[in-house]
Each structure stands twice: as structure tokens, then as C-alpha cells.
C-alpha positions in Angstrom: 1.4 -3.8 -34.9 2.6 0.0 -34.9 1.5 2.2 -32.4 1.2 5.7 -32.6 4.5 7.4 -30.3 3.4 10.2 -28.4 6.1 12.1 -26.6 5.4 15.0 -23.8 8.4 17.2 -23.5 9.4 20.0 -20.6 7.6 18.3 -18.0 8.4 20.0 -14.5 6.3 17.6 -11.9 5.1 14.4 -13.5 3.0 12.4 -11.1 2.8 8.8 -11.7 -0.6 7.8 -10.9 -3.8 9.9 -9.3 -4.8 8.4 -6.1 -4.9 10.1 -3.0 -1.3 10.6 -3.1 -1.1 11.5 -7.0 -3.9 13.9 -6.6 -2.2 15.4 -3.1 0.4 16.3 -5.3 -1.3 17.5 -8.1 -2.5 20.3 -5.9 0.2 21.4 -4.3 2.7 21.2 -7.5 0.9 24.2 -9.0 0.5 26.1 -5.1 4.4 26.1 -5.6 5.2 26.1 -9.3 2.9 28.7 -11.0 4.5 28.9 -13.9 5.6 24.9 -13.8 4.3 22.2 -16.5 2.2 19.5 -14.0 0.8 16.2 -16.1 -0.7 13.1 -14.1 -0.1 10.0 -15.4 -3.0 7.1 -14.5 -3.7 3.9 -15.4 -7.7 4.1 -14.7 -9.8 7.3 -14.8 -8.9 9.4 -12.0 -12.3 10.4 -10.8 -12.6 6.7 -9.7 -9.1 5.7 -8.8 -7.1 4.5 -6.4 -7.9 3.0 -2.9 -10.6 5.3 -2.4 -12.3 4.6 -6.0 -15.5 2.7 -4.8 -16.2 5.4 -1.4 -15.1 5.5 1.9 -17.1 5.6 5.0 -14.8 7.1 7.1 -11.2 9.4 7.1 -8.8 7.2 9.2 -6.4 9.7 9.8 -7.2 13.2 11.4 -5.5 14.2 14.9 -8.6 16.8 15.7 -5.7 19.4 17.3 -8.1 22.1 16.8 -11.0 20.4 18.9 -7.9 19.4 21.6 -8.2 15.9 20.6 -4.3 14.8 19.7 -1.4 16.6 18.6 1.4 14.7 16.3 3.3 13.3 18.7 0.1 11.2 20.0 -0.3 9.6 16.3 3.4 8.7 15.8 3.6 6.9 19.3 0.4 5.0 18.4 1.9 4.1 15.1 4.9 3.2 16.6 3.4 0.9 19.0 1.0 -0.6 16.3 4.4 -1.4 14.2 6.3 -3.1 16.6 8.6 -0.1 17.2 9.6 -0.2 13.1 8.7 3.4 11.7 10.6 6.2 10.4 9.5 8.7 13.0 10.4 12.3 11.1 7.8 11.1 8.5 4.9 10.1 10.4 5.4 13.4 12.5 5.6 15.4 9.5 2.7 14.3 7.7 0.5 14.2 11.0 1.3 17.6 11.8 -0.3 18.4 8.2 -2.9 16.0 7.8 -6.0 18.5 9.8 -5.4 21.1 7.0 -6.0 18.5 4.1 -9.0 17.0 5.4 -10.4 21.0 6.5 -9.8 21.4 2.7 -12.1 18.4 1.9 -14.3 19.8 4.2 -14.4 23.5 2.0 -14.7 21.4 -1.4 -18.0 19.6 -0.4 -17.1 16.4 2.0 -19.9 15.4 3.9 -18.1 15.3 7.6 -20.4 13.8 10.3 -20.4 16.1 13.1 -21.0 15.5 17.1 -24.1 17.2 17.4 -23.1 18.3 21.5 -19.6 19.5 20.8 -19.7 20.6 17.2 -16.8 18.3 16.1 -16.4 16.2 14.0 -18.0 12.6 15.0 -15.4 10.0 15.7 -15.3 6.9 14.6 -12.2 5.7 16.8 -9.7 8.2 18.3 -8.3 8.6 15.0 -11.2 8.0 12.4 -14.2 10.9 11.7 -17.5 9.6 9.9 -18.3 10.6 6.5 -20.5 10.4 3.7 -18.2 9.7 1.2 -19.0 8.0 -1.8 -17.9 10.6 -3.7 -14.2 11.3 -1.9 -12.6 10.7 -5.2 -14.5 12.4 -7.4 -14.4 15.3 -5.1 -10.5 15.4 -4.2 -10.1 14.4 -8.3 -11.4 17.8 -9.6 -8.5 19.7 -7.6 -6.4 17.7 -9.3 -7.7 18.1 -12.5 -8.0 22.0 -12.1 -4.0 22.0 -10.9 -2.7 19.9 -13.8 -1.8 21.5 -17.1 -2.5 18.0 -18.6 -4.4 14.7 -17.7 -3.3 11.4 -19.3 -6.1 8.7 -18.3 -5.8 4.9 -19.2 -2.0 5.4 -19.2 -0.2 2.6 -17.4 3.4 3.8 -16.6 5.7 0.3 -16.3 9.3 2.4 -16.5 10.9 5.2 -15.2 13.6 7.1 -17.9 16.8 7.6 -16.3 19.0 10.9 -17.1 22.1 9.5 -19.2 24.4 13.0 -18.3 26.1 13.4 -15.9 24.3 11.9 -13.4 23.8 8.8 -13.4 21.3 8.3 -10.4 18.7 11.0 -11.4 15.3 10.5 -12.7 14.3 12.3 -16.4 10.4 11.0 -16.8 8.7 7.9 -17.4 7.1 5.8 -20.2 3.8 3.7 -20.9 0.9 2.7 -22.8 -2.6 3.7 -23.4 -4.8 0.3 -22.4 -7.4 1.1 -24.5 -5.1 2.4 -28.1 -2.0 1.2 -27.0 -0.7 4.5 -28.4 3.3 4.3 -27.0 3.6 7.5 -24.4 7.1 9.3 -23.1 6.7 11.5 -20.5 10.1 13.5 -20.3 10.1 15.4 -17.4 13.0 17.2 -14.4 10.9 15.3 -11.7 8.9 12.6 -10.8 6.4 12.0 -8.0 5.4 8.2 -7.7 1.7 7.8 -6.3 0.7 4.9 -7.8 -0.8 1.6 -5.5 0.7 -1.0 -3.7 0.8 -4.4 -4.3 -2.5 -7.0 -3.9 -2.9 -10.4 -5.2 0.7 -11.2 -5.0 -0.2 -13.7 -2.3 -2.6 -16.4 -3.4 -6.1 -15.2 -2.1 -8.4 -17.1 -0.3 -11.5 -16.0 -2.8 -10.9 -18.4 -6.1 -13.0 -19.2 -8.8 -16.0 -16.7 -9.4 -14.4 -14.8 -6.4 -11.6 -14.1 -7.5 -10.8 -10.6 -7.2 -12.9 -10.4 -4.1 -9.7 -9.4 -2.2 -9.3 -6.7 0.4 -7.1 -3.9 -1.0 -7.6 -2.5 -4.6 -7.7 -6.0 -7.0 -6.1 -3.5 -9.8 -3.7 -2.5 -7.8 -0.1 -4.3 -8.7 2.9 -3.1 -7.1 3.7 -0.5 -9.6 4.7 1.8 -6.6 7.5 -0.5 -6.1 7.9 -1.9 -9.7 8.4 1.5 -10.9 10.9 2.4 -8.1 13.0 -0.8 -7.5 13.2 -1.2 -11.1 15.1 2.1 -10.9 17.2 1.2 -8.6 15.4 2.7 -5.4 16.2 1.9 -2.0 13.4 0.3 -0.2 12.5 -0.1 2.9 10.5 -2.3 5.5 9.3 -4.6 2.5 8.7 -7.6 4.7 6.0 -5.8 7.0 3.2 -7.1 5.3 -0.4 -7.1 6.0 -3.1 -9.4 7.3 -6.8 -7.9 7.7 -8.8 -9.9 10.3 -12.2 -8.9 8.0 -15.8 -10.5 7.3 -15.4 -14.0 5.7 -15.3 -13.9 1.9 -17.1 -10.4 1.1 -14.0 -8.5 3.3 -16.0 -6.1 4.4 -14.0 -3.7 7.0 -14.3 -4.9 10.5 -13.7 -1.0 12.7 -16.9 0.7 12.4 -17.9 -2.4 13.9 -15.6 -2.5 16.5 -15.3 1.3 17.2 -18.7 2.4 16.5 -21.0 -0.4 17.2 -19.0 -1.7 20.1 -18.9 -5.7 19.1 -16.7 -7.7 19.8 -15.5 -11.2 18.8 -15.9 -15.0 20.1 -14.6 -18.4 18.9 -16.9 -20.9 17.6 -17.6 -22.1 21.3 -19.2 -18.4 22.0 -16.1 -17.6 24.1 -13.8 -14.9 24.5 -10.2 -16.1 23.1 -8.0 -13.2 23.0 -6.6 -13.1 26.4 -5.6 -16.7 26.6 -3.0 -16.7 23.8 -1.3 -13.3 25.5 1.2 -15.0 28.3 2.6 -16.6 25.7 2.8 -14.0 23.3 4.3 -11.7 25.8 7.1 -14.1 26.1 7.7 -13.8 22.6 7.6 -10.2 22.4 8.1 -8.8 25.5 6.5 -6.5 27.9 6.9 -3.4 26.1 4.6 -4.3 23.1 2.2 -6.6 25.2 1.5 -5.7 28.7 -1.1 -8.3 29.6 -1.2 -8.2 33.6 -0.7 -4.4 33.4 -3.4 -3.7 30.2 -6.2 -2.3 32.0 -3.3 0.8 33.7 -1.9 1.2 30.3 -3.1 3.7 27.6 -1.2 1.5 24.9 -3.2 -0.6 22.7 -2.5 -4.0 22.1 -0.8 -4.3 18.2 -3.2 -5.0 15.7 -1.2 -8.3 14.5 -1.0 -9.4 18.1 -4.8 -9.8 18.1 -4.3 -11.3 14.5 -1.7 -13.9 16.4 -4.4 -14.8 18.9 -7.3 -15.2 16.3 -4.8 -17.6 14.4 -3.9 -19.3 16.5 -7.3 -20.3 17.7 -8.6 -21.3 14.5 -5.4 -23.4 14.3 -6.3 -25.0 17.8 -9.7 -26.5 16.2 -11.8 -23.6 17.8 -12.8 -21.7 15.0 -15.2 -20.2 13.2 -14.5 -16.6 14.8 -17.7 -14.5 14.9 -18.3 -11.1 15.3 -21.4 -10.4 18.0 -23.6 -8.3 16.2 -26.6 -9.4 16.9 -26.5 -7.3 20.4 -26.0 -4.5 18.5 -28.2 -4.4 15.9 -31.1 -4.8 17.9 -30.7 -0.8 18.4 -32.5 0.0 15.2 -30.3 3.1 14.8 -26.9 0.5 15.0 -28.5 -1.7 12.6 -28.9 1.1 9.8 -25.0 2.4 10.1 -24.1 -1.5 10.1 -25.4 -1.6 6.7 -24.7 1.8 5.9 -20.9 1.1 6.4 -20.6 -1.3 3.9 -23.5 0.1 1.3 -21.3 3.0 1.4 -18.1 1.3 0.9 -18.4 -2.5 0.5 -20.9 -3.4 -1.2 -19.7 -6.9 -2.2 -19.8 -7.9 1.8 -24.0 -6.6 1.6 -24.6 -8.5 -1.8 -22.7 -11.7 0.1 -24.6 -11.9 3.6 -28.4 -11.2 1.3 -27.2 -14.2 -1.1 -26.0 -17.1 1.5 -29.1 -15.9 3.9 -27.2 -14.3 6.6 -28.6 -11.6 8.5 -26.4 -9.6 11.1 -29.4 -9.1 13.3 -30.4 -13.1 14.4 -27.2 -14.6 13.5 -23.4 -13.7 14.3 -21.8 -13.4 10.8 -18.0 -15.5 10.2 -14.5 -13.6 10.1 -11.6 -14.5 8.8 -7.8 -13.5 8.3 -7.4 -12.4 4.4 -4.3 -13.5 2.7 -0.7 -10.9 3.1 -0.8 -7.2 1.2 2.1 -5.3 0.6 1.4 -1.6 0.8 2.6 1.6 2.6 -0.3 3.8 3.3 -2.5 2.0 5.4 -1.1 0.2 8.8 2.0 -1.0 7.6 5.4 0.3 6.5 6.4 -1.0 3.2 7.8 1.4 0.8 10.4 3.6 -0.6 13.5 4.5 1.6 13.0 8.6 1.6 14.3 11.8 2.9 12.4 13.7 5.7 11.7 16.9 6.2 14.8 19.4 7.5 14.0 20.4 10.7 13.1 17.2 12.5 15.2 14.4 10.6 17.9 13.1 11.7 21.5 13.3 8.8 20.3 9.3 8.0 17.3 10.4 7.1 17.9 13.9 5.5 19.4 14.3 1.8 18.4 17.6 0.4 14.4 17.2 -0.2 11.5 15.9 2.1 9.7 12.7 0.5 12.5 12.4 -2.5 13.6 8.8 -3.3 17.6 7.4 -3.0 17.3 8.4 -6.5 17.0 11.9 -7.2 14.1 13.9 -8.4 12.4 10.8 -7.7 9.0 11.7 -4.7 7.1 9.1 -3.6 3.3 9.7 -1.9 1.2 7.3 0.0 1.9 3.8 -0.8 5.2 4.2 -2.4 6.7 6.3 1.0 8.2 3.8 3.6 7.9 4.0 6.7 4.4 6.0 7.4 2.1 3.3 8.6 -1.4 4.8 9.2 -1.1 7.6 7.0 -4.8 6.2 4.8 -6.4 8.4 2.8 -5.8 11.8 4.1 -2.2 11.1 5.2 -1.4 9.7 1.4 -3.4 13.4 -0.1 -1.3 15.1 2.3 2.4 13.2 1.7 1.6 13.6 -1.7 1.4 17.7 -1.2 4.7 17.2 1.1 6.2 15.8 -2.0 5.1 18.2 -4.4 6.5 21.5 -2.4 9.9 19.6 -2.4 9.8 18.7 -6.3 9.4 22.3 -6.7 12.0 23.5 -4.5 14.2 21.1 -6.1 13.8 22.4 -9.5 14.1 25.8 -8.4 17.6 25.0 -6.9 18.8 24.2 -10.3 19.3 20.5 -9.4 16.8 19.2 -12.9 19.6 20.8 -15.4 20.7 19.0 -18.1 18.9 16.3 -18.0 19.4 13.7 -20.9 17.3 11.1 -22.2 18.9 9.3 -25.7 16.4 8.5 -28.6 18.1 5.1 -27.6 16.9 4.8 -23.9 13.2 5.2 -25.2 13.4 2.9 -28.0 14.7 0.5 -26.3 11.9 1.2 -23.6 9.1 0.8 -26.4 10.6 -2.7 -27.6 10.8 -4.2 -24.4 7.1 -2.8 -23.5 5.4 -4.3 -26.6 7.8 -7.4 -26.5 4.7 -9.4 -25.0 2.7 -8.8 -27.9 5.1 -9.4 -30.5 6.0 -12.9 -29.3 2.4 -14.1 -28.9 2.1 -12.9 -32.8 5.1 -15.2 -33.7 4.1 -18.4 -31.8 0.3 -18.0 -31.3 0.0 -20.6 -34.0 1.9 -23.8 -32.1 -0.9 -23.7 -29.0 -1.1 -27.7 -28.1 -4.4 -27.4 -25.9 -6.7 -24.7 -25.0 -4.1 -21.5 -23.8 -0.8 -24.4 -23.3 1.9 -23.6 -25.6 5.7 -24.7 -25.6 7.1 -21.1 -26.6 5.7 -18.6 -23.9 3.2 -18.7 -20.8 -0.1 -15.9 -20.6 -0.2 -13.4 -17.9 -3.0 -15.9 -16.0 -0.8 -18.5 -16.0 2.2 -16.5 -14.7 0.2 -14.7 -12.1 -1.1 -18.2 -10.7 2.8 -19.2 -10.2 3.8 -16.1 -8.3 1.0 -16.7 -5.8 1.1 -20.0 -5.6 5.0 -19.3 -4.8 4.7 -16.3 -2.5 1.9 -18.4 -0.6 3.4 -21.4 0.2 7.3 -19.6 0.6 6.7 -16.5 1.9 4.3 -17.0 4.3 0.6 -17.5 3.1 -2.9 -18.4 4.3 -2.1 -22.1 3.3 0.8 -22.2 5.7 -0.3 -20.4 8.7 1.8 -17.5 7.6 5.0 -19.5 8.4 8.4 -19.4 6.5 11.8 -19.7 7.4 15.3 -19.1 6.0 15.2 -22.7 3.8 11.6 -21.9 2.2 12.7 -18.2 1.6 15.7 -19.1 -0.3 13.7 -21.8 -2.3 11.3 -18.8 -3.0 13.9 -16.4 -4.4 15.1 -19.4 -6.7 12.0 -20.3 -8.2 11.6 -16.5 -8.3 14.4 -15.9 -10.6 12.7 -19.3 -12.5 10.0 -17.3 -13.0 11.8 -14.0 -14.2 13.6 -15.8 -16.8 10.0 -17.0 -17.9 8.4 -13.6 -18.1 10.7 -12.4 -20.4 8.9 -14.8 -22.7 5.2 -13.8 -21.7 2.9 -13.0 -24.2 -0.1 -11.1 -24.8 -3.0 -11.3 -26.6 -4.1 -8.1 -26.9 -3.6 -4.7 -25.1 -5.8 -5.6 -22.0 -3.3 -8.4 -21.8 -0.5 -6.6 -22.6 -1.7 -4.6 -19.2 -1.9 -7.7 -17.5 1.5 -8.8 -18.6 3.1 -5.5 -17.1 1.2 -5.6 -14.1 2.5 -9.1 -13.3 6.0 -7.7 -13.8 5.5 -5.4 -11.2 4.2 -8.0 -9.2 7.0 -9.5 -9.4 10.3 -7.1 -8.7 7.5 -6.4 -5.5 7.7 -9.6 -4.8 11.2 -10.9 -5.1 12.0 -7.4 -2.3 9.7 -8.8 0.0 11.3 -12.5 -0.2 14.7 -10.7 0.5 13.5 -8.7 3.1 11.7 -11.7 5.1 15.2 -13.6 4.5 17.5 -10.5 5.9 15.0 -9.7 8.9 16.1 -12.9 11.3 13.1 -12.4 14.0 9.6 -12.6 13.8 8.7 -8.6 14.4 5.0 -9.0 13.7 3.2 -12.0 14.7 0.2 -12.3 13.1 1.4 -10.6 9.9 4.4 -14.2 9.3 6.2 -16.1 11.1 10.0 -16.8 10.9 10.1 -20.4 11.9 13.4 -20.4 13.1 13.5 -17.3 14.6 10.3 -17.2 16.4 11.2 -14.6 19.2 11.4 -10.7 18.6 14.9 -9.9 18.7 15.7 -5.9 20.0 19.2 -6.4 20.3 19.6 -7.3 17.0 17.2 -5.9 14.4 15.4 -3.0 16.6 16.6 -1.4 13.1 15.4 -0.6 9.8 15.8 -2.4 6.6 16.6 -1.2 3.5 17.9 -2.8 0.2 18.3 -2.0 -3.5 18.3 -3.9 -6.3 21.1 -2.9 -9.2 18.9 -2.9 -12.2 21.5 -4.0 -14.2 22.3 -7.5 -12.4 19.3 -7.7 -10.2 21.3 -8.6 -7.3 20.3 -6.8 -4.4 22.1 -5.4 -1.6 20.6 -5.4 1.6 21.4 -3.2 5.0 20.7 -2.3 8.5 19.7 1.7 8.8 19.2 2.9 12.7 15.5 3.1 13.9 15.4 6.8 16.0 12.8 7.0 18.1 12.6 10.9 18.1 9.0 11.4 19.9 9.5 10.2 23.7 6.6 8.4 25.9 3.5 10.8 26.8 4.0 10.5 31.1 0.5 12.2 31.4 -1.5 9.4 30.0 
């Protein structure tokens, strides 16, 4: 079947995918390049896109300097502490010291922020969330894209990234695609390249199956491509083991911290006791006292890591005490608490609403279930997963700095939100604002003559639209030998493949059915069967264009994936209890790995190479508090 080949040429700033991060980016591109060609690039529709398409109730990331809440430093210590001590520092200072001016902006263009009716500011949620009725967040932050961008490709998914064939031979030149409703062929040729596209979900087998399924806790439609695109070039990434777990509401996944911050609840085991404190002795002698100061907690302004509390909750549940509950029923008999309960997931998860009406639970007279959701694998929200990138100048130190804040290993490659390592707790606002970090670096970059003479071969996208379409033209050639149902001998459908991968990821990298518990045997079983399973997408095959969606989202899936196997396997500790487990290496080890990791993949060979990169702490402890 011949598709149509469209080809956009001179492209100064393409950005690859129009979440927060794409559309951060967006905006700034054209502060700093008024006379610069900016086209997005997104697989959906960018008014409903991204993280943030369904509505959020509240921005999780705003310091409040203005109203003398915190300054920078405050968020990077808490983000450090959260993180086990694993963040890159210069970019979690750099974004929070610019993260009040994005959400003022949101603020100007029509945001509903909830404000303290006493002090004027704006309502807290927690000492880093603010209340909002936002619905409409993306549609809102989308048309300041869509008014910065020279041109707007919608329903485009990108699965490669073109590579310069000059000189240099580490430099990005663009990106190709598809349309997934023509499946017209799309090359995007262009000096730089800002990744904002989503993380990774559903690469760990989810708890919701059957008519759940897709019921998960991050973005069901988003798969990896932050990484897919990136390690697939070659990237260096960074931190891929520090996945998350989400202690949430059972099966609808409704968001547990308005709740927790707002309505003050709290939890209990099944036995309508508290738990938490009885697994911490322990704990603390698995960690140490820095991260968990049990006999000292109630001196210390340091709050306990969010998967040490996951540890606890686990390990209850595993001791034959379960079914957690969240105590709501104290709080909703305020009439006014009861209202924002609902609101908070009318406004943003609706599913968790729909779920307690339909099985009969009501929040008021009865103490509704949580549970631990399966791992996710994504950089913007509390954990560090991403691309290894430069920081800013003036803060970072020369292992962190090469020429242009937020720019890939590879260059004129910018990554925003989930595709930056490193920046745990950045959420929405943080993602909007690395994107516009990203953006004022792309344009400096292309001012300093670095984008010139850039080659891309009639060859290299050829090739590109072959392998792209390959999944389509193999189902046409052996559609006809299906034995049963969707089981044939010549290829496997991208169902079936996506099945395998978390089937695999769930029971060797550290899955709900296993407790969250690998080790160095399981991991290397996982990375064989992995490569088992790349040899078998190359024969995938799609139906039709949706599938041939499906089939590339898989393969992002998968390089995502196979980095997090080899970062679980290089990382010999277990660093975040409650996220996995290394089974023999139970104890956090400082002396060893109080470092980074990083690793690339040659995207010739596919063997990666993996290294230690130093961990500078660069803010020091706040005495005062």
C-alpha cells in the first residue's frame, strides 16, 4: 500500500510531541527565534495531550517565593531526600528557580488558581501543590503553543530520529513518522530537535486485566517514546532503574494526596490499625539514618521517602494484614470535605468516581481499599528516569555541562519533562517550564552556527520508511496462513507481543506478582528473553494503521524496557525500597553507588555500555529548619 511522502524542510526547532514539555517549548522557541521555523510533532491532538489531557486538580510544583513560601534550594533538598539522594541537582535547581513564572503565566491566560481567601495566595494543597480548577489545563497551555508554532502536525507518531550523515556523526538532523489516521509517510528535516514526548506505562504487566485494562495510573497511550526515540539514537540515559510505584485507590487509581494533604486521612491495615511505624527499625537498618530517622522524626523537618512508606504498606499486605484503607469516613462527614473528595477525582479521575458508584462504595460510611499499582517508568513526576543532559552554565558542575542547558549526549538533541533525567518532581509546570529551558538553548545553539551542514541522504529516509511500514507489509504476505483465530506461524500481532513484554518485565524486573523482587539471576534471564523478543518484533505485523501504531509503540516499549533491565542489573543495592527490591543486595550501599548511572546503547549492535557518573550534592542542608 503506497502512502503519500510528505517531507518538511528548514526546520529550526522541531518538537517531538506536545505535552506540557512540548508545548513549554513551543513557547519559548519563538520568544528566542523570531525569525526561526518551529513545527510540533504529536501523536494525539494537542489540545488533549499528554499527562495532563483528561484535567488536573492541582499544580504540583510551585515554590510560592513571591508569598515567602520556599525558594529553590528548599525543592531540590526535598527532592533529594524523596530520591534517596539520586538527583542531578543543577537541574532541579534550575527548573525550580523558573517554575513560579510558568505557572503566573497560566495564571494571565485564564487558569483557575484557588486562592487563600486570608492571605491572598494561592491555596495549598501540600507545601508544594496549589488548588486548581483545571479541566481545561491543556487546552489552555495548548493554544500558546499553537499560536508560537509556524506549523502543527496532529496524529503524527514520530518512532525515529534522522541522524546528520556529515561530518558529524553524533548530531541530530530531524525525525520521521506516520499519520495514524492516513498513514501518509512524514520527514521532518530539521537543525534541532526537542523530545517532549511521554514516558513509559504498561511495560509492567498491570494489575487491571480484562475489561480494565487500560485502567492504569499514568497515561495508558503513553509508550516510552521519550526513551525509544532517544536510546534508539544512541542517547545516554540515566537513572532508568528508578521506577515508580503509586500507593493509589484499588482498581479506579484515583490520586491518593488531596486526600492526604487536604482532607487530612490517613491509612490503616485491614485490622483498623496504624502500620507504618512498625516496619521503620527495620527499614532504617537497611537504609540508614540519614533517609529514615524514626526515633528522631518528630525533631526533623525531613519527610519520610515516599517508597519507604510504599515498603511499609507492602510489606504489611505481605504479612497477611491487608486490605489497606484510607479513613475517610472522618472526613467526609464535614459536608464541605466530602464535596472536594469527589471534586478531586470528578475533576481529574473520573474512572475512580464511576468505580466506587458501580461496586456500591461510598467514602462517607465505609473506608474505601488501596493498593500499590504496578512499576512506571517516567521522568517528570517523582522519579528520575530519563535522558542524561547538560545543565545550565552557571551552576553545573564540567560533568554536567557540554555547551547547552537540557541538550542530549547527542547534539542538537533537548529533551523536556519526561525525557530529562534526573528532575524528579518537576510535574506539570516543571515539564512546561524545562521544556521553555530547552527551547532558549536550541536557539542559542543554532545561532552559534553549531546546526551547519547538516546532511540527511535520500537513503537514510528510505530506509526509515521501509522499516516503518515493514509491519504492514508482512502481515499482507502471510495474513493468509493464520491456523486459529489471530495464531500464525510467520509473525506475532502487537497484543500478543505487548502481553510478552509484560509478562517478562513483571515477573524479571520486579513486578506486582513478585513483590517487586529481582535479583542479578532473574535480570539476566530478563535481558535474554528480551533480546528473544527483539528478534521476534522484527517480524510483527500489522493489520492496519491503528495497528501499525500499536506495533511502534511496542517497539518503544521495548528499547525502554531492555534500559531499565540493564540498569536494575548495573545498580548492585536496593536504593528505593518500595519501588524493587534487589534480592541479593538488599541494603543501600553509599560507599559504592551513592553515584549516578548512565548507559548508552550503540544503535548499531545494541550492546550497551554502562557507567558510574559522580552524584554532586551542590545545595547543602537548610540549619534553620
Amino acid at each position: 500500500m503506497a502512502y503519500k511522502t510528505i517531507i518538511e524542510d528548514d526546520i529550526d526547532v522541531l518538537v517531538a510531541g506536545a505535552g506540557l514539555g512540548g508545548t513549554g517549548a513551543a513557547f519559548e522557541a519563538r520568544h528566542w527565534g523570531k525569525d526561526k521555523k518551529i513545527v510540533i510533532a504529536e501523536k494525539a491532538n494537542i489540545d488533549r495531550s499528554g499527562a495532563v489531557a483528561q484535567g488536573l486538580y492541582a499544580i504540583n510544583c510551585y515554590m510560592g517565593t513571591r508569598f515567602g513560601e520556599n525558594n529553590p534550594e528548599d525543592h531540590v533538598r526535598y527532592a533529594r531526600m524523596d530520591l534517596m539522594g539520586m538527583v542531578r541537582e543543577d537541574l532541579l535547581f534550575d527548573m525550580a528557580r523558573h517554575v513560579d513564572s510558568a505557572v503566573h503565566q497560566f495564571e494571565e491566560w485564564g487558569m483557575p488558581i484557588m486562592r487563600n481567601p486570608k492571605t491572598g495566595s494561592y491555596l495549598r494543597e501540600g507545601r508544594w501543590q496549589i488548588m486548581i480548577h483545571g479541566e481545561s489545563y491543556k487546552p489552555l497551555v495548548a493554544e500558546a503553543a499553537k499560536k508560537s508554532a509556524d506549523k502543527v502536525f496532529n496524529r503524527i507518531c514520530v518512532t525515529h530520529l534522522l541522524m546528520d550523515e556529515a561530518k558529524e556523526k553524533n548530531r541530530v538532523a530531524g525525525a520521521v513518522g506516520f499519520n495514524v489516521r492516513t498513514g501518509n509517510y512524514h520527514v521532518f528535516k530539521s537543525k534541532t530537535v526537542i523530545v517532549g514526548a511521554g514516558g513509559a506505562s504498561n511495560i509492567f504487566k498491570p494489575r487491571s486485566v480484562g475489561e480494565g485494562a487500560g485502567r492504569v495510573w499514568y497515561a495508558p497511550w503513553s509508550s516510552g517514546s521519550a526513551y525509544g526515540l532517544m536510546v534508539g539514537a544512541g542517547a545516554k540515559m540515566t537513572q532508568m532503574e528508578n521506577r515508580i510505584v503509586l500507593a493509589r485507590f484499588k482498581d479506579g487509581y484515583g490520586p491518593v494526596g488531596a486526600y492526604f494533604l487536604h482532607l487530612k486521612t490517613y491509612t490503616q491495615n485491614g485490622l483498623g490499625e496504624e502500620y507504618e511505624s512498625k516496619w521503620f527499625p527495620a527499614l532504617t537498618k537497611m537504609v540508614g539514618k540519614e533517609y529514615l530517622d524514626t526515633e528522631n522524626q518528630h525533631l526533623s523537618h525531613k519527610p519520610i521517602p515516599t517508597c519507604l512508606r510504599n515498603h511499609a504498606f507492602i510489606n504489611e499486605v505481605n504479612a497477611g494484614r491487608g486490605p489497606i484503607h484510607m479513613v475517610t469516613m472522618e472526613a467526609f462527614q464535614d459536608p464541605h470535605l466530602e464535596e472536594i473528595g469527589w471534586h478531586n477525582f470528578l475533576g481529574m479521575t473520573v474512572g475512580q468516581a464511576v468505580l466506587w458508584a458501580s461496586t456500591d462504595v461510598n467514602p462517607k460510611y465505609e473506608n474505601p481499599e488501596l493498593t500499590t499499582s504496578e512499576p512506571y517508568v517516567m521522568g517528570s513526576h517523582a522519579t528520575g528516569c530519563g535522558a542524561w543532559c547538560s545543565g545550565p552554565e552557571d551552576i553545573s558542575p564540567p560533568e554536567y555541562f557540554w555547551g547547552y542547558n537540557r541538550m542530549t549526549s547527542v547534539a542538537g538533541l533537548f529533551g523536556a519533562g519526561d525525557a530529562v533525567g534526573g528532575t524528579p518532581h518537576a510535574f506539570s509546570s516543571g515539564s512546561f517550564t524545562e521544556g521553555r529551558l530547552a527551547a532558549k538553548a536550541a536557539c542559542k545553539y543554532i545561532d552559534d552556527g553549531k546546526a551547519e551542514g547538516i546532511v540527511v541522504s535520500g537513503k537514510q529516509i528510505d530506509d526509515r520508511k521501509e522499516e516503518i511500514y515493514k509491519p504492514m507489509e508482512h502481515y499482507k504476505i502471510f495474513r493468509n496462513e493464520i491456523t486459529a483465530g489471530s495464531v500464525n506461524p510467520n509473525y506475532i500481532n502487537p497484543r500478543q507481543g505487548l502481553d510478552r513484554l509484560q509478562k517478562l518485565m513483571d515477573e524479571y524486573g520486579g513486578g506486582v506478582t513478585v513483590s517487586y523482587m529481582t535479583n542479578e539471576k532473574l535480570l539476566n534471564i530478563g535481558l535474554k528473553k528480551m533480546k528473544l523478543l527483539e528478534e521476534d518484533l522484527e517480524k510483527i505485523a500489522a493489520e492496519d494503521i491503528h495497528e501499525l501504531l500499536r506495533a511502534w509503540e511496542l517497539k518503544h516499549r521495548h528499547l525502554t524496557s531492555e534500559s531499565v533491565l540493564q540498569h536494575t542489573l548495573f545498580r548492585k543495592e536496593t536504593r528505593w525500597p518500595g519501588y524493587y527490591y534487589r534480592g541479593d543486595a538488599m541494603k543501600l550501599d553509599d560507599e559504592n553507588w551513592h553515584v549516578l548511572t548512565v548507559s548508552r546503547r550503540d544503535p548499531e549492535t545494541g550492546e550497551y555500555t554502562m557507567e558510574k557518573a559522580p552524584c554532586y550534592h551542590l545545595v547543602g542542608e537548610d540549619e534553620d529548619k
